[in-house]
matplotlib code that plots the C-alpha trace (Angstrom):
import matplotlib.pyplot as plt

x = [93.0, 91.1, 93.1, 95.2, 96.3, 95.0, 96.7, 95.9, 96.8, 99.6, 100.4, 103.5, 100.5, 99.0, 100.0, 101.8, 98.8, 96.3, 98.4, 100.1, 103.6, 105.0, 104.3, 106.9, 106.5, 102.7, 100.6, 97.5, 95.3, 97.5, 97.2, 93.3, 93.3, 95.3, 93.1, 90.1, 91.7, 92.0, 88.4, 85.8, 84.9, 81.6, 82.1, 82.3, 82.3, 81.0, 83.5, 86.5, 84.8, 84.2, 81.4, 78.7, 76.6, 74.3, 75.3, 72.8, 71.6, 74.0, 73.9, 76.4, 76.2, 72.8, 71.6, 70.7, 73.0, 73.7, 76.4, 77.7, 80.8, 82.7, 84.7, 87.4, 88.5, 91.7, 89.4, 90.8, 87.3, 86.3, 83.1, 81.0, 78.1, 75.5, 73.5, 70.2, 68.4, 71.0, 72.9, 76.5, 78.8, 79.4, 82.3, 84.7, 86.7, 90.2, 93.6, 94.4, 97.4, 99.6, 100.3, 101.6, 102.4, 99.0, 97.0, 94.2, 91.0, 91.0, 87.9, 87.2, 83.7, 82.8, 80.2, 78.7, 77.8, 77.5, 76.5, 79.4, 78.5, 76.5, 78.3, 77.7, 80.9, 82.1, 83.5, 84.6, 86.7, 87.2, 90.0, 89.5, 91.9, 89.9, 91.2, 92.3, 90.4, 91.8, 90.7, 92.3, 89.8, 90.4, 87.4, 87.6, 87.0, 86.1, 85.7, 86.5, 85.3, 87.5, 89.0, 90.6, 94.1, 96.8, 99.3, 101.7, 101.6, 103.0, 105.9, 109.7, 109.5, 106.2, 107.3, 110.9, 108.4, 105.8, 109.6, 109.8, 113.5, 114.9, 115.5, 118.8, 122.0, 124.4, 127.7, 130.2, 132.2, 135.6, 136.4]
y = [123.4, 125.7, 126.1, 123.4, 120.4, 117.3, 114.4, 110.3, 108.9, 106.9, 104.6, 106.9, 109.5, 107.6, 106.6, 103.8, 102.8, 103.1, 100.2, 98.1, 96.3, 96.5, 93.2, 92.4, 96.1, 96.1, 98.9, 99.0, 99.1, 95.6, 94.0, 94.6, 93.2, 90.1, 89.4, 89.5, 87.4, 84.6, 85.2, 82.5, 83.2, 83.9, 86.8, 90.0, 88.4, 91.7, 94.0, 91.5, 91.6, 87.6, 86.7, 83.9, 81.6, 78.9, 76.2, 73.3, 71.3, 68.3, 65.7, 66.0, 62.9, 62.6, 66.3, 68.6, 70.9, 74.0, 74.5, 77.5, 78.9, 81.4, 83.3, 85.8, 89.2, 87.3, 85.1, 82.1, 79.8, 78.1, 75.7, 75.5, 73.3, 75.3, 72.4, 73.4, 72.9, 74.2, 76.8, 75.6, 75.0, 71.4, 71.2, 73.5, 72.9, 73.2, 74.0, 71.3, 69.3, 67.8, 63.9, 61.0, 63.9, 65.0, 67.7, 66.2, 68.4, 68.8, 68.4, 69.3, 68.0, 69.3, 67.4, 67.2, 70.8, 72.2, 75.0, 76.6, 80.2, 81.2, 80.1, 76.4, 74.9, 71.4, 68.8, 67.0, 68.0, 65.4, 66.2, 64.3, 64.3, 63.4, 59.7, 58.4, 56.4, 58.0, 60.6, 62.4, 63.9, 66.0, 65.6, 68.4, 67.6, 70.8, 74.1, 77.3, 80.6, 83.3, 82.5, 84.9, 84.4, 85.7, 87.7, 85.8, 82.8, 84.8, 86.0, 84.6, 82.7, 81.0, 79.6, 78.2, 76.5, 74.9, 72.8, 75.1, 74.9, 78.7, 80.3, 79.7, 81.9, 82.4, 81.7, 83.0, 80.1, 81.0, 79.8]
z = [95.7, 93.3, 90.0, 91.0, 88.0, 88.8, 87.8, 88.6, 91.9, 92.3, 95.4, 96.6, 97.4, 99.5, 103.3, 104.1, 106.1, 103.2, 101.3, 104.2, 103.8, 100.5, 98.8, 95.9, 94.2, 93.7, 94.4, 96.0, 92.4, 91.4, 94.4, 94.5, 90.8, 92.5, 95.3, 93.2, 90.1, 93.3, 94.0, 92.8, 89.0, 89.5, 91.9, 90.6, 87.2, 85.9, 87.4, 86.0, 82.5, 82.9, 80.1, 81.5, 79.1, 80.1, 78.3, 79.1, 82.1, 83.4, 86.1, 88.6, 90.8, 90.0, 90.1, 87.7, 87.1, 85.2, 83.1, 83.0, 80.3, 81.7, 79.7, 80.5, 80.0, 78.8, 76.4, 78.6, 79.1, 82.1, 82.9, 85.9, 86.9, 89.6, 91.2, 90.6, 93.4, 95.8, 93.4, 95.1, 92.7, 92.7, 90.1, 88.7, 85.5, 86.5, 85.4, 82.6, 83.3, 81.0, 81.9, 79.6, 77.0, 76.8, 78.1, 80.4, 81.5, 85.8, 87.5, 91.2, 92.4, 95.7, 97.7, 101.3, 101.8, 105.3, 107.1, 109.0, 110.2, 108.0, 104.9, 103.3, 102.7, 101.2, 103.1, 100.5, 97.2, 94.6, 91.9, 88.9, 85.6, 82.2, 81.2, 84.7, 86.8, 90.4, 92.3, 94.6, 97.8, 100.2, 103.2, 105.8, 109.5, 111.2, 109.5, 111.5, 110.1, 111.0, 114.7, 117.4, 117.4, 119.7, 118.3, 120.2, 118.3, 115.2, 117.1, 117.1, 120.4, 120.0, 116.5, 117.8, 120.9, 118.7, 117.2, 113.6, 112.7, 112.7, 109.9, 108.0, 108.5, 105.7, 105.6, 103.9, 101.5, 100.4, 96.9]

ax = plt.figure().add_subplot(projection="3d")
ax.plot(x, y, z, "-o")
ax.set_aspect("equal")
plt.show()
């Protein structure tokens, strides 16, 4: 209205429809900032105030690659390498684990690309920790890009059919 304050808007403006079931308190802004912190760190990178420096030209697996530093709004650093040819990300720093009582750098390599609807997608990702000779891969069989499913097979029924145990009734213990 004309003359009227204005004043930010909060989620309890909005209908429930705008912002779906009520996820663990978060509003619609935070769960936005959730689902795009779980993005891939090079998309959006601007909008999430994510910093990216070339920092040289590695081989991955024998392929030039480009090494990127990312680094976030949080100043926490992460590095990329953007296969230069292809410009698929073909390994990702990862989450450092600690192991023997040491912090060890996590590396995921992700190889045999494929086109799947549109979208190229690795077959294979190879987790690597800095210092151990193991890897651990994961090779995908078949790739689906978003299927039609029946809303039936999300219901009660359907779930106790396919042989998933129900879910756990208390009882009451008397001490």
């Amino acid at each position: 209205m004309p003359g009227e304050a204005t004043r930010p808007l909060v989620a309890q403006d909005l209908p429930r429809a705008a912002w779906g079931r009520p996820s663990r308190g978060r509003t619609p802004i935070r769960r936005r900032a959730s689902i795009r912190a779980r993005q891939p760190p090079l998309v959006d990178y601007a909008v999430k105030g994510t910093k990216v420096e070339l920092a040289g030209v590695e081989p991955v697996e024998g392929h030039a690659a480009y090494k990127l530093k990312l680094t976030m709004k949080n100043g926490e650093t992460q590095t990329i390498w953007i296969d230069a040819q292809s410009f698929l990300d073909v390994k990702v720093e990862g989450t450092p684990r600690r192991m023997d009582g040491k912090m060890h750098k996590v590396f995921v390599i992700q190889r045999d690309f494929r086109p799947v609807q549109g979208l190229k997608i690795p077959f294979v990702c190879e987790t690597a920790v800095e210092g151990y000779p193991q890897t651990h891969a994961l090779t995908l069989k078949t790739v689906v890009v978003n299927p039609t499913l029946d809303d039936a097979r999300f219901t009660k029924a359907q779930m106790l059919a396919a042989g998933m145990p129900p879910a756990a009734t208390p009882v009451a213990v008397n001490k």
